[in-house]
C-alpha positions as CSV (number, residue, x, y, z in Angstrom):
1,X,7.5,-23.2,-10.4
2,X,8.0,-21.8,-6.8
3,X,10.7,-23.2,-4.4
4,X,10.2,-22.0,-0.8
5,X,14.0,-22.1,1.2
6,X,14.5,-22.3,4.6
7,X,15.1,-18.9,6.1
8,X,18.4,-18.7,5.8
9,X,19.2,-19.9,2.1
10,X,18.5,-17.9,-1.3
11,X,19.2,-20.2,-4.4
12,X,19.5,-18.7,-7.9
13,X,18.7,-21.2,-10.8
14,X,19.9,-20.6,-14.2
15,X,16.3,-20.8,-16.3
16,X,17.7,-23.9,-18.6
17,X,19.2,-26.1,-16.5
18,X,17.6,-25.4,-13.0
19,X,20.8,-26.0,-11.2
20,X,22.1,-24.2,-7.9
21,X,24.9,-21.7,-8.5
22,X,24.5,-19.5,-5.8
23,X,23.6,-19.8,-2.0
24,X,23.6,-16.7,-0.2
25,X,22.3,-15.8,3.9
26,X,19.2,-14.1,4.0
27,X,18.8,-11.0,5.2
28,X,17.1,-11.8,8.8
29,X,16.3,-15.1,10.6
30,X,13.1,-14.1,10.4
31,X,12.2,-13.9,6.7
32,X,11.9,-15.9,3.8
33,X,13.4,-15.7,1.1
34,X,11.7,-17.4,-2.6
35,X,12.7,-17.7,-6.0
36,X,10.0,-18.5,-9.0
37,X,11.6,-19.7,-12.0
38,X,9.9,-18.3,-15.4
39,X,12.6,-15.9,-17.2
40,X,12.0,-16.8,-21.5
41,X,14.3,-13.9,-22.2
42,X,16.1,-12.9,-19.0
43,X,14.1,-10.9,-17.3
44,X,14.2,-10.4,-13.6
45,X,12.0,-9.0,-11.1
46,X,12.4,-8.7,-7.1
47,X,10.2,-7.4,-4.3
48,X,11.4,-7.0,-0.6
49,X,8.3,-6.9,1.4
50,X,8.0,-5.7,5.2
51,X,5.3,-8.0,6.3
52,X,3.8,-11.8,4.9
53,X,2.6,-12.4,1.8
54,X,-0.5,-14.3,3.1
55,X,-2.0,-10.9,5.1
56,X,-4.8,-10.2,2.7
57,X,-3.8,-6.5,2.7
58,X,-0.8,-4.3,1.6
59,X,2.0,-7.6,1.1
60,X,-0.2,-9.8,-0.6
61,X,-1.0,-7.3,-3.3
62,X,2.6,-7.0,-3.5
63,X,3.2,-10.5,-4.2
64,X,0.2,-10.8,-6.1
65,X,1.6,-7.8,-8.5
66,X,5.2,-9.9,-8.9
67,X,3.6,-12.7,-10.2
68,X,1.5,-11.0,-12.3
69,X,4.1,-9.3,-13.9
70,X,5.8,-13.1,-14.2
71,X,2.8,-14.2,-16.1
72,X,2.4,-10.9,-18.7
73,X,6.1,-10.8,-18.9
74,X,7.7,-14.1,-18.8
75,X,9.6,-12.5,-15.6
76,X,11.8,-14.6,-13.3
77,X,10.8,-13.3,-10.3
78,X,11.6,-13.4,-6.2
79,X,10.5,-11.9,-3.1
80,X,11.6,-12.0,0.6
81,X,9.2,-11.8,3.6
82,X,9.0,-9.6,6.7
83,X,12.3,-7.6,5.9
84,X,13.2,-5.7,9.1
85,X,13.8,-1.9,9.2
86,X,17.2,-2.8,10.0
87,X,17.4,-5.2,7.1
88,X,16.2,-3.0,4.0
89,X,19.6,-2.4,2.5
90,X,20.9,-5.6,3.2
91,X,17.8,-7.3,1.3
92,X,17.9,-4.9,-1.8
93,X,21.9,-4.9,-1.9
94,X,21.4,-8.9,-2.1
95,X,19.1,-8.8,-5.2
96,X,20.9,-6.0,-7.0
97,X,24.1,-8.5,-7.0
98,X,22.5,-11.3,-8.1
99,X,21.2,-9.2,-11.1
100,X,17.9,-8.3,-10.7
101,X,16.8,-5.9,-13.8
102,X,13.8,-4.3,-11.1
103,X,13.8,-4.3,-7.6
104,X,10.3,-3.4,-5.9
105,X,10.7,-1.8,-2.1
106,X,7.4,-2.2,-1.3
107,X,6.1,0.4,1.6
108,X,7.5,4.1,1.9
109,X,9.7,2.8,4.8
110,X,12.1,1.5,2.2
111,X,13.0,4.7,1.0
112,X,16.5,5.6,2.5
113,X,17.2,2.3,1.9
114,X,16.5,2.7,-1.3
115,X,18.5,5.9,-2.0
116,X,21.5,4.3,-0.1
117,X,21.6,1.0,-2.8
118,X,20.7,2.3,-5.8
119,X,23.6,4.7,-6.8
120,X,25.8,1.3,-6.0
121,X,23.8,-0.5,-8.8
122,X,22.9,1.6,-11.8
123,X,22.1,-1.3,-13.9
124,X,19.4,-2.3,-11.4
125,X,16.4,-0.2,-11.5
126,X,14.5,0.4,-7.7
127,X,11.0,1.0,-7.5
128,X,9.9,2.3,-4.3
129,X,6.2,1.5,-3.6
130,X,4.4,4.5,-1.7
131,X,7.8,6.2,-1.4
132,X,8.5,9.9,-2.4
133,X,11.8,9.7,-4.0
134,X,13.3,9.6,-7.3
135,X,16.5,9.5,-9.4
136,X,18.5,8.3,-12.4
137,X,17.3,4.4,-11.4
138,X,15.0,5.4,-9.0
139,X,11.1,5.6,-9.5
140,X,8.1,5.5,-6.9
141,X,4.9,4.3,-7.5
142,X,2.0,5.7,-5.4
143,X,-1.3,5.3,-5.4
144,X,-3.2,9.0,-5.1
145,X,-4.4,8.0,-1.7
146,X,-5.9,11.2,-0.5
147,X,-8.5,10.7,-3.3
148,X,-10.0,7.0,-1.8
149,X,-9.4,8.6,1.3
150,X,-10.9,11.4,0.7
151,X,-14.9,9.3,-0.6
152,X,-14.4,7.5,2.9
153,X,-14.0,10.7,4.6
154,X,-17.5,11.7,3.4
155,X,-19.0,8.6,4.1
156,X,-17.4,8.6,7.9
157,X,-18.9,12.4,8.3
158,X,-22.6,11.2,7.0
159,X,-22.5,8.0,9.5
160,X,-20.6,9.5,12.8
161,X,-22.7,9.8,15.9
162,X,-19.9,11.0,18.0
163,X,-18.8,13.8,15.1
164,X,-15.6,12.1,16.0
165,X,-13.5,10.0,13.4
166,X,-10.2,8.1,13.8
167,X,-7.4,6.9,11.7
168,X,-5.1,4.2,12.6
169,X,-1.6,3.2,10.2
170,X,1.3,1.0,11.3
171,X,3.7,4.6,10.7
172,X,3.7,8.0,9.9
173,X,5.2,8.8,6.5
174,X,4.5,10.8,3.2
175,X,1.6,8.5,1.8
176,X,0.1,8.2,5.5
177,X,0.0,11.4,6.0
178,X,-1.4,11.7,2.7
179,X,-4.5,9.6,2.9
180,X,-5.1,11.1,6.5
181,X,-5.8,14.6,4.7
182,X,-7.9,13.4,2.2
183,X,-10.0,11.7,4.7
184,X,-10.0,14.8,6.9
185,X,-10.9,16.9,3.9
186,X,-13.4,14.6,3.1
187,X,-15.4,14.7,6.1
188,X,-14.8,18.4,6.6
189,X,-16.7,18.7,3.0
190,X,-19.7,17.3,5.1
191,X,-19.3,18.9,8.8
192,X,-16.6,21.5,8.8
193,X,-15.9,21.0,13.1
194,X,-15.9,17.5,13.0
195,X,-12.6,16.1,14.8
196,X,-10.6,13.9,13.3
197,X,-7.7,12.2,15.5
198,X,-4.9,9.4,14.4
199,X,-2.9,7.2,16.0
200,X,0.4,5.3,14.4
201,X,1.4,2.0,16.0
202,X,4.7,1.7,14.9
203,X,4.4,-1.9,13.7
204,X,1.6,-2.9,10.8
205,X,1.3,-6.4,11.4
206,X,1.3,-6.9,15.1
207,X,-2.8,-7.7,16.3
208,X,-1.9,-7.3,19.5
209,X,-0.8,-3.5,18.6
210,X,-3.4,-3.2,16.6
211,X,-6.0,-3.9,18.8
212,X,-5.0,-1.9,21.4
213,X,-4.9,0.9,19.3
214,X,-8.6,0.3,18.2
215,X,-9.9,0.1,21.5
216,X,-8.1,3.4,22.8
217,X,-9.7,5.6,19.6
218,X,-12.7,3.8,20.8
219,X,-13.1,4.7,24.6
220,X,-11.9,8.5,23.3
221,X,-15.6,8.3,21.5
222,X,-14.7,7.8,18.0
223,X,-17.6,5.7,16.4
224,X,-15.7,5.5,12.5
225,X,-12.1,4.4,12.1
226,X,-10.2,4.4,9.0
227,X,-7.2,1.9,8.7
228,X,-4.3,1.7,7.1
229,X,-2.2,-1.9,8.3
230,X,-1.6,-5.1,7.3
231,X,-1.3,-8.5,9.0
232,X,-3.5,-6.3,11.8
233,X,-6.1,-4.6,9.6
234,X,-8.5,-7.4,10.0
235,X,-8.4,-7.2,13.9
236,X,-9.0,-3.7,13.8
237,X,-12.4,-4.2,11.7
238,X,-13.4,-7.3,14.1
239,X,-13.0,-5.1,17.2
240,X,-15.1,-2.3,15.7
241,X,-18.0,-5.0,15.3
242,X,-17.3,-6.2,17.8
243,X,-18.0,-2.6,19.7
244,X,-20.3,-1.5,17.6
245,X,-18.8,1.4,15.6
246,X,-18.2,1.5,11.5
247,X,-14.8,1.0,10.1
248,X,-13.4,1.5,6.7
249,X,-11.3,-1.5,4.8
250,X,-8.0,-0.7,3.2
251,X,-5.8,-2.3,-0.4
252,X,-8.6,-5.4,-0.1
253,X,-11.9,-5.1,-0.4
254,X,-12.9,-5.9,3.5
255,X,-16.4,-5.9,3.6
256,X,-16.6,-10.0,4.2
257,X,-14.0,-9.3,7.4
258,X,-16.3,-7.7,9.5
259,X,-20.0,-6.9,7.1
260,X,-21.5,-5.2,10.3
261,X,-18.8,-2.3,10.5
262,X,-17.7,-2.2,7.1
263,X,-19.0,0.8,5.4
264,X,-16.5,0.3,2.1
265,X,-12.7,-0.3,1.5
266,X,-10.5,1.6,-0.7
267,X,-9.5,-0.7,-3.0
268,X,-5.7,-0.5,-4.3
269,X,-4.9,-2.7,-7.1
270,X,-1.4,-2.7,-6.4
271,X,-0.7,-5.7,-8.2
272,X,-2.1,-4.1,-11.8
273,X,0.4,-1.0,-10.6
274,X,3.1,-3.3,-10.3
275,X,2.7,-4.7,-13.2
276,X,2.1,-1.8,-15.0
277,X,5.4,-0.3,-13.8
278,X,7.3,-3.8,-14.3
279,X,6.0,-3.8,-18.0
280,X,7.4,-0.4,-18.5
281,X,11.0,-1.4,-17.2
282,X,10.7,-4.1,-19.3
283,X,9.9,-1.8,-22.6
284,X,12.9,0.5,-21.2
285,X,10.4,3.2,-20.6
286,X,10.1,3.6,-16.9
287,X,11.9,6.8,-15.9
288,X,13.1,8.2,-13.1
289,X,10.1,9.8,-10.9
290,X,6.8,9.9,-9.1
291,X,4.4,7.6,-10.6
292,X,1.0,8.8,-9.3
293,X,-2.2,7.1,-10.2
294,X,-5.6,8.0,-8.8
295,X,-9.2,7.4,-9.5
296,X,-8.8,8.0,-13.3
297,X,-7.7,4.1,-13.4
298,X,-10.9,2.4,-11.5
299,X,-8.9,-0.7,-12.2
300,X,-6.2,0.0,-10.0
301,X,-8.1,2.8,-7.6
302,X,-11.7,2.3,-6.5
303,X,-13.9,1.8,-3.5
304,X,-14.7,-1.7,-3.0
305,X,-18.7,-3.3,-2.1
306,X,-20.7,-0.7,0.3
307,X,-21.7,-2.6,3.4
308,X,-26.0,-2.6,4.0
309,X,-25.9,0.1,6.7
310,X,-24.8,2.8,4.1
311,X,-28.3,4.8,2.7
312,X,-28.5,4.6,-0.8
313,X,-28.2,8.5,-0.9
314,X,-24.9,8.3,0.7
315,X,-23.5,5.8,-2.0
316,X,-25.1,8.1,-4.5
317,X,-23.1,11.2,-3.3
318,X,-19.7,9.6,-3.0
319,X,-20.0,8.0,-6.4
320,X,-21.4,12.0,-8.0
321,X,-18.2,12.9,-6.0
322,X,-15.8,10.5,-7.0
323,X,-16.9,11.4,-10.7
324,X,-16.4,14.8,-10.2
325,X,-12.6,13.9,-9.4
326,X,-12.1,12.4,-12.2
327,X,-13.9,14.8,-14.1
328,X,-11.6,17.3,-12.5
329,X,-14.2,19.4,-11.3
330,X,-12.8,18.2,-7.9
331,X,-9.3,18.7,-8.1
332,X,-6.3,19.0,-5.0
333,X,-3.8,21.1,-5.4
334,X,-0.2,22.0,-3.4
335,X,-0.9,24.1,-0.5
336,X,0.0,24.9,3.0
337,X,-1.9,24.3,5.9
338,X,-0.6,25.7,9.5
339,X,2.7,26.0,8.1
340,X,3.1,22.6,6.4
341,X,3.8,21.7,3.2
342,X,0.2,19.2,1.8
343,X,-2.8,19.5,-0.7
344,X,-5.6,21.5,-0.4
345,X,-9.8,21.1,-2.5
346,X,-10.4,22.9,-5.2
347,X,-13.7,23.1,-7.3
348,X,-13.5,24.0,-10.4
């Protein structure tokens, strides 16, 4: 059962007698705060998501992984919508005192947030989603994003016109950064001097932004664009169709948003991660760190459907390629690069 509130009410229900014990103010009068009622044994899961659950991108898969982890679990679960930056510790603080067992922060944004709450709650365990921190009830789950980025990369190099690639994110952070180098490695692997700019729009829902964004990469004569947003991603891919240039889908498989300029999407089955992770908490046997997983799980990491305009020898080369990483003939290590800390290619 699922019981949507108004945006200012939070209602807890004890799981035998349904009744309201608790009503609390939400964390922004923009959000939405909902409670699913399913916990057999006591079990309670959270997620504080920056965006809405119905973007067919980055929050849906969150939501989607929440229930998920209801059904394998018996989990009572809740989540709150389009959680300000300015909101984050007021929305985890608020679950942690109700008594959620896991708390899911999902986006690397969350993570001073996260760092902030959890040493007030040791009983409550934080998982922050594409962060880069860890502690004593601290994990973060990442996806290896430089991998998928890094099979677009050499897909963008073999279709580019221009020898000029773009890539587009809603903020510049650790797991951003990430997938930009792999897809920069990636098409370097094909055309060492081709250029590769990026753009952050500061906000990863708003079209308008978004848009914007596309059109400027565009008239700067990039002809492949490689986004990471959310509620915007699918204007992004409509407006490269729209002009005529290729564009790569991100968390969903995108190819039905925009078939003409949709060479592939790298897939992240962040719902199976968040279940995973959930289950573990559940067994007692998350700990306290980095939880990387790459193209070794093709359930959770994979590209999605190739669009028509991709040769066959392309897809043939990205898939010898994306075998070879998981082969670990491919690997990426720790490196520096013009003085920064990031991850170089290595063959082995």
């Amino acid at each position: 059962m699922t019981i949507n509130y108004s945006r200012r009410q939070f209602f807890l229900y004890g799981s035998a007698t349904f009744a309201t014990s608790l009503l609390l103010k939400a964390c922004s009068s923009n959000q939405t705060q909902t409670l699913t009622s399913a916990g057999r044994e006591g079990f309670k899961i959270a997620i504080a998501l920056p965006g809405v659950i119905t973007d067919k991108a980055w929050n849906q898969s969150g939501y989607e992984g929440v229930n998920l982890a209801k059904q394998k679990l018996g989990a009572e679960i809740a989540y709150v919508e389009q959680v300000a930056q300015a909101d984050q510790t007021e929305a985890l603080t608020d679950f942690a005192r109700k008594g959620y067992n896991v708390v899911f922060a999902h986006g690397g944004q969350f993570d001073a947030a996260v760092e902030q709450v959890a040493s007030q709650f040791p009983n409550t365990f934080f998982i922050a989603v594409n962060g880069s921190i860890k502690g004593e009830n601290i994990a973060a789950l990442r996806i290896d994003h430089l991998q998928g980025s890094y099979l677009c990369g050499i897909i963008g190099a073999s279709m580019t016109k221009s020898n000029k690639l773009a890539y587009i994110a809603g903020q510049e952070f650790a797991a951003t950064q990430e997938e930009l180098r792999g897809f920069e490695l990636g098409a370097k692997s094909v055309k060492p001097n081709i250029q590769i700019i990026s753009t952050f729009t500061g906000d990863w829902n708003d079209v308008a932004k978004g848009k914007e964004a596309t059109l400027a990469l565009i008239s700067s004569g990039a002809d492949v664009i490689y986004q990471w947003l959310d509620n915007a991603s699918a204007t992004v891919l409509q407006t490269a169709s729209d002009k005529g240039i290729y564009a790569f889908g991100n968390t969903k498989d995108q190819l039905d948003i925009a078939p003409k300029a949709v060479l592939t999407s790298a897939v992240k089955r962040l719902d199976l991660a968040i279940a995973y992770l959930a289950e573990l908490a559940r067994k007692k046997q998350l700990k306290g760190q980095i939880h990387s997983i790459g193209l070794e799980r093709p359930d959770i990491l994979s590209l999605g459907k190739f669009g028509t305009i991709v040769p066959e020898p392309i897809k043939q080369k990205v898939l010898t390629t994306k075998q070879e990483i998981v082969d670990k003939k491919i690997i990426f290590e720790n490196c520096k690069d013009g003085g920064k800390d990031t991850r170089c290619l290595k063959k082995a």
